[in-house]
VOPAGU-2260 file (C-alpha; in pm, 1 decimal, decimal comma):
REM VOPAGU-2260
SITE   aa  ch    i         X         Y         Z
SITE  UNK   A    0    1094,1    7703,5   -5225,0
SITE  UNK   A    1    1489,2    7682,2   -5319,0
SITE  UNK   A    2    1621,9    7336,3   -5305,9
SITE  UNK   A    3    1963,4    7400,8   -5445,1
SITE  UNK   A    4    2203,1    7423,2   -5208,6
SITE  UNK   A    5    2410,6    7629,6   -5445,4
SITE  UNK   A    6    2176,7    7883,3   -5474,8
SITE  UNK   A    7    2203,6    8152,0   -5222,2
SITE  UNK   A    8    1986,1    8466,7   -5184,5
SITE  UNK   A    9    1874,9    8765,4   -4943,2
SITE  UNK   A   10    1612,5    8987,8   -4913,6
SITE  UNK   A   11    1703,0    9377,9   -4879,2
SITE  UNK   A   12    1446,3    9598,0   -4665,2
SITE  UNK   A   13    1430,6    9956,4   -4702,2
SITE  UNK   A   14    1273,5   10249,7   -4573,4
SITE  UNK   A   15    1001,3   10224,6   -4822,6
SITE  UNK   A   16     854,9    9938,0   -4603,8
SITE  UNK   A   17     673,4    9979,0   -4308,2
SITE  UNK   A   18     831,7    9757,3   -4004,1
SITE  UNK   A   19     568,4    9588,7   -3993,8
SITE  UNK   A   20     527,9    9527,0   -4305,7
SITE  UNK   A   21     872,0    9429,6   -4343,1
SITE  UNK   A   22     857,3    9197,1   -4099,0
SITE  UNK   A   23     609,6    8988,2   -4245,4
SITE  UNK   A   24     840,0    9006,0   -4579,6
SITE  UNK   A   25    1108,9    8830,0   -4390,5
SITE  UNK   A   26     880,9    8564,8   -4264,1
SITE  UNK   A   27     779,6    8535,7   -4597,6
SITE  UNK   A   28    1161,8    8525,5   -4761,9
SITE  UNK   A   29    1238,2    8253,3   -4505,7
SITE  UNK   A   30     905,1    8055,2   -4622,9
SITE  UNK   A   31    1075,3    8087,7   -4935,7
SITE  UNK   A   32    1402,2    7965,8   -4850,3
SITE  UNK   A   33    1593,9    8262,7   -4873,3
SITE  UNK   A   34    1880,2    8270,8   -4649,2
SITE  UNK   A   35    1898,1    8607,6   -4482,9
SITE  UNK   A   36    1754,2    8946,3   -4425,6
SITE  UNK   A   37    1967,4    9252,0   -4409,8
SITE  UNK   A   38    1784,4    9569,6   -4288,3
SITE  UNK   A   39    1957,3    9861,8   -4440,3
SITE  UNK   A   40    2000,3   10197,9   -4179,1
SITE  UNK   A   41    1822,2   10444,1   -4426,1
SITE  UNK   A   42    1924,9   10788,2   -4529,0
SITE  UNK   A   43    1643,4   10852,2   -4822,7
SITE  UNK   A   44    1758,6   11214,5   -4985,0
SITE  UNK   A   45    1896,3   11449,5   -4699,3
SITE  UNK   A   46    1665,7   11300,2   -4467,1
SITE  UNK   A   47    1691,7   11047,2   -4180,0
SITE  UNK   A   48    1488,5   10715,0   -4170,5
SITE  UNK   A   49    1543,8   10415,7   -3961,7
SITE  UNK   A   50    1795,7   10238,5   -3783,4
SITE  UNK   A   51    1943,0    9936,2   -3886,6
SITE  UNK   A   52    1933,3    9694,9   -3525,3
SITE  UNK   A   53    1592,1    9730,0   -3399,6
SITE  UNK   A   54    1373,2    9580,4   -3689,8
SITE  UNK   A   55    1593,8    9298,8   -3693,9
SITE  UNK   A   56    1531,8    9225,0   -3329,0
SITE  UNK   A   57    1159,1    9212,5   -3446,5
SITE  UNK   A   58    1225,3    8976,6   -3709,2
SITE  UNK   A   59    1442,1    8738,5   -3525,0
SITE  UNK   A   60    1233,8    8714,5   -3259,5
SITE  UNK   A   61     904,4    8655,0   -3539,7
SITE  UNK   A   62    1168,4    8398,6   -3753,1
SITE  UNK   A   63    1375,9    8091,9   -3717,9
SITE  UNK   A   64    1623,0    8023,2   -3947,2
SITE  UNK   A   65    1682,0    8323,3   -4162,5
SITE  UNK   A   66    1963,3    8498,1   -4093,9
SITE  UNK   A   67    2039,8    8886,0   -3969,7
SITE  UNK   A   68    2222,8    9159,3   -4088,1
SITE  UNK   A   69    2274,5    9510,5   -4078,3
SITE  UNK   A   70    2324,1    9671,4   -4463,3
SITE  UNK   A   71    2512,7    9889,2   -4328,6
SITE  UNK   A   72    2549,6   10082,7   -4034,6
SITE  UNK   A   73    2817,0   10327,7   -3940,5
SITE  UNK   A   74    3161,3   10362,5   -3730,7
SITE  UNK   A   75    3152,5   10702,0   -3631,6
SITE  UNK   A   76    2820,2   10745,2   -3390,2
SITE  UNK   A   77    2826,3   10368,9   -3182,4
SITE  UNK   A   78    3108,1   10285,8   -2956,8
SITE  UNK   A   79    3270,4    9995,4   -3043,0
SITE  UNK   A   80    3183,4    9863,3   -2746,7
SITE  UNK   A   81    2813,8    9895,6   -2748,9
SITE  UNK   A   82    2844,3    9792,8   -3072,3
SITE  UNK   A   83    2970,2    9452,6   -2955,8
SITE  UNK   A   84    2721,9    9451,9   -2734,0
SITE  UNK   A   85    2408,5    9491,6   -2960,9
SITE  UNK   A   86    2535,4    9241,9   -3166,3
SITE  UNK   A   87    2593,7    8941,6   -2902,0
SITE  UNK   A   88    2241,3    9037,2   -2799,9
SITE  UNK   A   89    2080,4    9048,1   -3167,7
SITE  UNK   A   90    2265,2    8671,3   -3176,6
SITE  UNK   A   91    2135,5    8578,2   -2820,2
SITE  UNK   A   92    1821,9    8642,5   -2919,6
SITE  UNK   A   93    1823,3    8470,7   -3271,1
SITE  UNK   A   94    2033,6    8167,1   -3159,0
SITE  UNK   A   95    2338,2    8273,2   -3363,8
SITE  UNK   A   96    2188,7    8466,5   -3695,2
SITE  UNK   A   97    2333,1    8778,1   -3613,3
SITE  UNK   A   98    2560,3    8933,9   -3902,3
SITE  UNK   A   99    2715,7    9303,6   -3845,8
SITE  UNK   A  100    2756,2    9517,5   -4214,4
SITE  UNK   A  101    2964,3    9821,4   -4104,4
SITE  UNK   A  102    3014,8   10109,9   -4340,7
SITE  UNK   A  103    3186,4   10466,8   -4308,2
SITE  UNK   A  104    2905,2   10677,9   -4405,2
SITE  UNK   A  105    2908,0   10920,0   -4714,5
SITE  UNK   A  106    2911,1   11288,5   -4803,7
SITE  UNK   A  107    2719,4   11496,9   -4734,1
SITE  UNK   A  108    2499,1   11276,4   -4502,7
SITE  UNK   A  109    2800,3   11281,1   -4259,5
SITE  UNK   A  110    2857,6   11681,9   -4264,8
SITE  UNK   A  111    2475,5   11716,0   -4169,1
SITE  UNK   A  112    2521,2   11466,0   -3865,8
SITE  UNK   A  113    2788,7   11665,5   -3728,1
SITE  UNK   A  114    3066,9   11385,7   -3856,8
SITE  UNK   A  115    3418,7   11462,2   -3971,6
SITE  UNK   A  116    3510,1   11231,7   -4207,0
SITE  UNK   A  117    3854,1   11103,0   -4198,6
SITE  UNK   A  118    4137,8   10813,0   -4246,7
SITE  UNK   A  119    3849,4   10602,0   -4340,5
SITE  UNK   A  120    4055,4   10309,3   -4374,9
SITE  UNK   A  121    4242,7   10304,7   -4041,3
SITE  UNK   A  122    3871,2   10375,9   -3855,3
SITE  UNK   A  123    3727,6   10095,9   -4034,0
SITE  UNK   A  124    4019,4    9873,6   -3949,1
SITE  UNK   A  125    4018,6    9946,4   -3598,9
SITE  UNK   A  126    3645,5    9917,2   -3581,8
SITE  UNK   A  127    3685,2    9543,3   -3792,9
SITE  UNK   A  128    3959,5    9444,1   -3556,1
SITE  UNK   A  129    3864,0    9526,3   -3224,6
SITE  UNK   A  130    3518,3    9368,9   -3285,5
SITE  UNK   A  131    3679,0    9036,2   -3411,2
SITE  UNK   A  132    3852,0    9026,9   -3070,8
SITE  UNK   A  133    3543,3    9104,2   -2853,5
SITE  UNK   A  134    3358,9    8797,9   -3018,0
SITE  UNK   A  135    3631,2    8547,2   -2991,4
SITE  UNK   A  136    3608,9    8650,7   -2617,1
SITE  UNK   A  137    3922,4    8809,0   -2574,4
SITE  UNK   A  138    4061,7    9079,8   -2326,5
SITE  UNK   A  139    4075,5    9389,7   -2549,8
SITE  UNK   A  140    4295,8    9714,0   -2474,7
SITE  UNK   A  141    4328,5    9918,7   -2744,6
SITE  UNK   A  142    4495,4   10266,5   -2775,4
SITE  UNK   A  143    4385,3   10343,5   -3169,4
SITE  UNK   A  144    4304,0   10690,4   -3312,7
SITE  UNK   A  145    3897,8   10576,9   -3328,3
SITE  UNK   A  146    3889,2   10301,8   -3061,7
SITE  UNK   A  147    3985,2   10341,4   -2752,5
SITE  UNK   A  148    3910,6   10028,1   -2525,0
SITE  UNK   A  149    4027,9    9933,7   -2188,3
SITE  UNK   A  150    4016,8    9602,2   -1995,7
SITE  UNK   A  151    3709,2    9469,2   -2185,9
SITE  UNK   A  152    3542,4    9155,3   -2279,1
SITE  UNK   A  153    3232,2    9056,0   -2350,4
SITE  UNK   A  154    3033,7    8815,2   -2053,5
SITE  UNK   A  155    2902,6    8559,5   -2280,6
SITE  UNK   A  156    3095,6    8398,7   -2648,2
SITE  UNK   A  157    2858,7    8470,6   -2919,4
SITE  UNK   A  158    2735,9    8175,6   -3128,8
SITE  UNK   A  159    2881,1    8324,5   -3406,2
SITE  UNK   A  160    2887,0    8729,3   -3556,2
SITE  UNK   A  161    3025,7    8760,6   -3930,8
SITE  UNK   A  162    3154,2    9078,3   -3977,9
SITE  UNK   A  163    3091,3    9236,9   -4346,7
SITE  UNK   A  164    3235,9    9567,9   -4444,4
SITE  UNK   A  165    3036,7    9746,8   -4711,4
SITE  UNK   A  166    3231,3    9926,7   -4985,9
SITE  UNK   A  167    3181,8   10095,8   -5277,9
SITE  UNK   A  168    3542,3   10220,1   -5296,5
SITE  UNK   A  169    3803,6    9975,6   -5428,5
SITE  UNK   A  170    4033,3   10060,9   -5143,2
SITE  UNK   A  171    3802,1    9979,4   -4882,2
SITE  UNK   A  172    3720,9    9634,9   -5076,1
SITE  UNK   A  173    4055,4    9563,9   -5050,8
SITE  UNK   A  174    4080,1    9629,7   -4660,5
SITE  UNK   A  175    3806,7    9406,9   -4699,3
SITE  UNK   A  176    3967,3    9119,7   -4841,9
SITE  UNK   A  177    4211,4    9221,5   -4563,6
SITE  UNK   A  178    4075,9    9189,3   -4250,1
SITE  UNK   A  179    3703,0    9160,9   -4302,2
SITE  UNK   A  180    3453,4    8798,9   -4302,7
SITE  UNK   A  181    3305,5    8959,9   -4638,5
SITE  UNK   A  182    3215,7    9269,4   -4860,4
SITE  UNK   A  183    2904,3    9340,3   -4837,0
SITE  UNK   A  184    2888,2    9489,2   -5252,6
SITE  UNK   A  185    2672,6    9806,9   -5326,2
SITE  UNK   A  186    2366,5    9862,8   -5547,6
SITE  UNK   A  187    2354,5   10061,3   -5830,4
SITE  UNK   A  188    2654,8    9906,2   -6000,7
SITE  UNK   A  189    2749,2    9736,5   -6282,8
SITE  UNK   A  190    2833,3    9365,4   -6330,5
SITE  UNK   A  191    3144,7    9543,0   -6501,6
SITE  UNK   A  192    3236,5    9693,9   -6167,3
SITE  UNK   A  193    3209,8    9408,4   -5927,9
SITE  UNK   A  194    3455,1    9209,8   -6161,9
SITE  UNK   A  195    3713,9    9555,2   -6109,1
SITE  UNK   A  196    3618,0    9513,6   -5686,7
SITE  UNK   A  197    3716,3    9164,0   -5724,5
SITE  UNK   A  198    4090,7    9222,5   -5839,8
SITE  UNK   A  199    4090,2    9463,5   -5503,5
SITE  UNK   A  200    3907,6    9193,6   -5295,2
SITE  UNK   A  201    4166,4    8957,6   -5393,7
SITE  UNK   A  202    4443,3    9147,8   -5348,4
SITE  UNK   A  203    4340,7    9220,7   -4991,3
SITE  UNK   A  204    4285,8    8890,6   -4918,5
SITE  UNK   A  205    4651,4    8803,7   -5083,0
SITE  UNK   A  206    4827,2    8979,4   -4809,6
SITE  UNK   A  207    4704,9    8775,2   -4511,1
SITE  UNK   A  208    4710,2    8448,7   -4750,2
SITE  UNK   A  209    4338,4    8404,4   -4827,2
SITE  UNK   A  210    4181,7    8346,6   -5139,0
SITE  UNK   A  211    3904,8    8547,8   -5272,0
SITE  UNK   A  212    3674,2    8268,8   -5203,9
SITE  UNK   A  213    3753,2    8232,0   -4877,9
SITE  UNK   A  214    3532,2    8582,2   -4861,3
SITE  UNK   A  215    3135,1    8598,9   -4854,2
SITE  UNK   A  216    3034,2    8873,7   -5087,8
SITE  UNK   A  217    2636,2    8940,4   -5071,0
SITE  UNK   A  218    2551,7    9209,4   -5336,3
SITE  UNK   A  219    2273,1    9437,8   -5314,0
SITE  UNK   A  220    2024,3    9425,3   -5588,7
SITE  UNK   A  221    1801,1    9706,4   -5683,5
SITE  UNK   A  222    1560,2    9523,6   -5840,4
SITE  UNK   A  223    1234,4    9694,5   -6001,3
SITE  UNK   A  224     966,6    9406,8   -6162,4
SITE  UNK   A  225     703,6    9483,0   -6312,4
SITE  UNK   A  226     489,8    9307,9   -6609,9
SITE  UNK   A  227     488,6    9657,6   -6731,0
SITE  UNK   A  228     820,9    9729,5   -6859,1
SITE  UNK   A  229     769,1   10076,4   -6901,4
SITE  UNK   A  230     605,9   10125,1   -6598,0
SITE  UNK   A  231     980,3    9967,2   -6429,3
SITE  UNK   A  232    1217,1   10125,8   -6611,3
SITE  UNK   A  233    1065,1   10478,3   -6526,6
SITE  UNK   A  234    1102,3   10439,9   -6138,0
SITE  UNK   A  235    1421,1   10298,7   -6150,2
SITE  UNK   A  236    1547,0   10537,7   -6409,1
SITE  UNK   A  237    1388,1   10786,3   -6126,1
SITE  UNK   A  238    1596,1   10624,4   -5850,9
SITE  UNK   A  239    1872,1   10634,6   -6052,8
SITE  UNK   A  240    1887,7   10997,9   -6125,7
SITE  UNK   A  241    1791,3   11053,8   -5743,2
SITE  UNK   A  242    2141,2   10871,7   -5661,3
SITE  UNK   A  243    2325,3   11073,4   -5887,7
SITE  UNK   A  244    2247,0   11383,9   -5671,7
SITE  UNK   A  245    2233,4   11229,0   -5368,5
SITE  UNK   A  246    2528,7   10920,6   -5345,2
SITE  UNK   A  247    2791,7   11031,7   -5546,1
SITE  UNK   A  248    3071,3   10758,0   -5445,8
SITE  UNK   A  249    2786,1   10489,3   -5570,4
SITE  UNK   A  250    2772,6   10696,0   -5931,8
SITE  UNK   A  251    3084,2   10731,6   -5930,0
SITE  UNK   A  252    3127,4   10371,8   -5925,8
SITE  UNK   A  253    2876,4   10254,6   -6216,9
SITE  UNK   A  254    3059,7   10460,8   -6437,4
SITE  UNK   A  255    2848,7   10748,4   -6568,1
SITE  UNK   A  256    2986,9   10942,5   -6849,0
SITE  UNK   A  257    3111,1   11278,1   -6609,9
SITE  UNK   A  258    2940,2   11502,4   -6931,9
SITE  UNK   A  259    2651,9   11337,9   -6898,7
SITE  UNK   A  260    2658,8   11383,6   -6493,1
SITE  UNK   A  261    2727,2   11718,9   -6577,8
SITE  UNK   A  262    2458,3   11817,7   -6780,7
SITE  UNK   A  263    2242,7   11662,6   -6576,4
SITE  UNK   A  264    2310,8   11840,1   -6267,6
SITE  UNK   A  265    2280,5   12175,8   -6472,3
SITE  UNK   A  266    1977,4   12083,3   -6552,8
SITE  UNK   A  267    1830,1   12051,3   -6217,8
SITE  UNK   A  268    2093,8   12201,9   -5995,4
SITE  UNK   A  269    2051,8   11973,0   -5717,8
SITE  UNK   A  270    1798,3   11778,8   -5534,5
SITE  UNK   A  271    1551,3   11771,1   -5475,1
SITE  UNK   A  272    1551,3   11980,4   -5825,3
SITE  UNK   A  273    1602,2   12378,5   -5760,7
SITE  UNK   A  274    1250,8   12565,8   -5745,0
SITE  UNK   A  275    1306,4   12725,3   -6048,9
SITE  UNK   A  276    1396,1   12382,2   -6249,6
SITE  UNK   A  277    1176,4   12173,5   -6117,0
SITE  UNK   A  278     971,7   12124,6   -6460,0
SITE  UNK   A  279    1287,7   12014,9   -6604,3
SITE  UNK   A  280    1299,8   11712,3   -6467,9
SITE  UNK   A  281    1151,4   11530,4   -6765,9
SITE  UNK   A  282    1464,4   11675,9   -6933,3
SITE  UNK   A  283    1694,7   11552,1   -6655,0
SITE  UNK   A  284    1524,5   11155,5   -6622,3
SITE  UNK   A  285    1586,6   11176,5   -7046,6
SITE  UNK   A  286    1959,8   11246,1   -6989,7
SITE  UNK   A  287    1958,7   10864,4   -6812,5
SITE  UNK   A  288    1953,3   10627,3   -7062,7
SITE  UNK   A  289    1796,0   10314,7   -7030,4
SITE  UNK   A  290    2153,0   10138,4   -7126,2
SITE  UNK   A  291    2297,2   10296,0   -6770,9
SITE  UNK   A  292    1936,5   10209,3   -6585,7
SITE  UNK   A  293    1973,6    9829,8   -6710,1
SITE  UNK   A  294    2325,5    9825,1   -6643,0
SITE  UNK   A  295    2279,3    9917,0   -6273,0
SITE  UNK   A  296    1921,8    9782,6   -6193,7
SITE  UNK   A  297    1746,7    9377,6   -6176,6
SITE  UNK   A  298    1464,6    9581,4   -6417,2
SITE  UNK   A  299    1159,1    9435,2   -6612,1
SITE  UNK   A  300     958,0    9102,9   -6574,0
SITE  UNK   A  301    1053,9    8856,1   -6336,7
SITE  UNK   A  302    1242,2    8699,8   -6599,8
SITE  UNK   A  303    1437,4    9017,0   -6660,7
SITE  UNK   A  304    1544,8    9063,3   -6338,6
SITE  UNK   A  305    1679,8    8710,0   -6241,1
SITE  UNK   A  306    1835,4    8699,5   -6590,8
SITE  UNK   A  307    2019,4    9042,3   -6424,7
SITE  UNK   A  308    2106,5    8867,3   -6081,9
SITE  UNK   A  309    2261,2    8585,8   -6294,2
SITE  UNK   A  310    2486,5    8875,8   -6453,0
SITE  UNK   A  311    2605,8    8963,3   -6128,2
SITE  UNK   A  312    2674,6    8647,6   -5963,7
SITE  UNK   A  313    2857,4    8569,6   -6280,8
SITE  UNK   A  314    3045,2    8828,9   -6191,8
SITE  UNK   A  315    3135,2    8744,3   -5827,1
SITE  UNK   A  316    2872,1    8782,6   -5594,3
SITE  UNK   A  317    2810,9    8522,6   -5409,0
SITE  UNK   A  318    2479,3    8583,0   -5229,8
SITE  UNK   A  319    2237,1    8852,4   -5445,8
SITE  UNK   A  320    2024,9    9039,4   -5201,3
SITE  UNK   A  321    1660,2    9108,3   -5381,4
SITE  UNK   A  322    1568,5    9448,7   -5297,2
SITE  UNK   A  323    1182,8    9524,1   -5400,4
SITE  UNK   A  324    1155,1    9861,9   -5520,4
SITE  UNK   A  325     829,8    9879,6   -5717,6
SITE  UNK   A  326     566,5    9790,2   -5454,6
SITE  UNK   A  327     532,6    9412,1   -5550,9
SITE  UNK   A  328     735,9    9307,0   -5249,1
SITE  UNK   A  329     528,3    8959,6   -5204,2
SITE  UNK   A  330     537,1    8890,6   -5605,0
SITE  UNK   A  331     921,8    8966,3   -5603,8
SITE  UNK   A  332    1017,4    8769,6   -5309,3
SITE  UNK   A  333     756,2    8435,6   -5479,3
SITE  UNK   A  334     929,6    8462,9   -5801,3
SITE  UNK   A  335    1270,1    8458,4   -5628,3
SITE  UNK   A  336    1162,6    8126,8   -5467,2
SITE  UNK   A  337    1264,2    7887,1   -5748,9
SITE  UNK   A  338    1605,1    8086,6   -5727,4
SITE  UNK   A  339    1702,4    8282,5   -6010,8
């Protein structure tokens, strides 16, 4: 069980677990005095997975003190009005755990739904805004280019409903800083990186005279333990070279070498790998060294990966959110429990 107040951590749920299963991993994370649970809306390679609201109306409703949020859904399918909705009802129902994580989706995920990307900035600031207004019980007419509201209100004031923006790109961390309750950081990156988001958190929250601490910035961690090193650095190197085909704007962010992207994609020419390529893939996973996989991942024995989360809290995080990813989601979560 955590008994320092100072430490803070979250639990990450993905696709790879069952809802039931994951669940029972929240009940167990808040047994272990984690503080919250963030249910990411999954897009696993080209393909579509789960929404981000309803398991976390399963686990409040199975949970009592662990918090809820989303890691991350998207502005351009849900009114903002429904959206408001959901929310006030996922914090009804969990006596005020409720936390929204809003993102602007990514190429080419968005092209396949049908979604022009555009002016991400000004839809995420509308978005930000107008919900801030709905939970603080206000009137709300707005007249923006993405939201469109008039005469509104919610019926009943929320307990309370942070709102986190997720970023990966350094503008949108400092809109963040801007207007937002926190950054909810991305995955995938580099200690390195978050200390680069931090100068454009800041700088965001300079404008409307906030400090960067004033800011809650829970990180994703991609975190792959295993007593068998070997055995963890191969599926994360695996998820790693996945990403590189499939999430660009996160690659782009832990700073691959763009020869080494390069000859990567040649070697594969997409994914999943092109029929004709697919026994190259052992060439392709040896093109990502295990200096980028460590860089980017919690990877190794338990030991390894807190002595990773302490890297990236170091270097501004302020909540790490543990996200199992080598089917030991009980062991990870336990060895989390003594904090990190």
């Amino acid at each position: 069980m955590l008994t320092d107040k100072k430490v803070r951590l979250g639990l990450y749920i993905t696709e790879k677990h069952e809802i039931r299963h994951s669940i029972e991993l929240a009940r167990l994370a808040e047994r272990c005095g984690f503080e919250s649970v963030w249910q990411g809306e999954e897009y696993p390679p080209f393909t579509f997975a789960r929404d981000s609201v309803i398991p976390l109306a399963a686990i409040a409703a199975t949970t009592k003190t662990i918090k809820l949020g989303t890691g991350v859904l998207h502005t351009w399918t849900r009114n903002v009005m429904t959206l408001a909705m959901s929310f006030a009802t996922l914090d009804e129902l969990s006596n005020g755990r409720s936390m929204i994580g809003m993102g602007v989706l990514w190429e080419p995920m968005a092209k396949m739904m049908g979604i022009a990307r555009r002016d991400t900035l000004r839809a995420m600031r509308e978005h930000v805004e107008a919900l801030h207004s709905l939970f603080a019980m206000k009137t709300v007419n707005v007249n923006g280019e993405f939201v469109k509201l008039q005469n509104v209100h919610l019926l009943k004031k929320p307990f309370s409903i942070p709102i986190y923006i997720g970023a990966t790109g350094l503008r949108m961390m400092e809109l963040a800083g801007e207007i937002a309750d926190g950054v909810l950081m991305n995955y995938l990156v580099s200690p390195d990186y978050n200390r680069k988001a931090l100068e454009f958190i800041l700088r965001g929250a300079a404008k409307v005279g906030r400090k960067v601490d004033d800011l809650d910035r829970p990180q994703l961690v991609a975190c792959f333990m295993d007593e068998d090193v070997d055995k963890a650095m191969n599926a994360a190197r695996l998820m790693v070279l996945e990403y590189l085909f499939t999430q660009p704007h996160i690659m782009k962010a832990c700073g691959i070498s763009p020869d080494v992207l390069e000859n990567i994609h040649e070697t594969l020419g997409g994914w999943p790998p092109e029929p004709n390529k697919v026994n190259r893939m052992d060439d392709a996973l040896a093109q990502v060294g295990d200096d980028l996989v460590k860089s980017v991942c919690a990877v190794g024995t338990a030991e390894d990966c807190k002595r990773k989360v302490r890297e990236y809290v170091a270097a501004g995080t302020t909540c790490p959110l543990i996200c199992p990813l080598t089917g030991h989601e009980e062991s990870t979560i336990e060895a989390f429990s003594g904090g990190y």
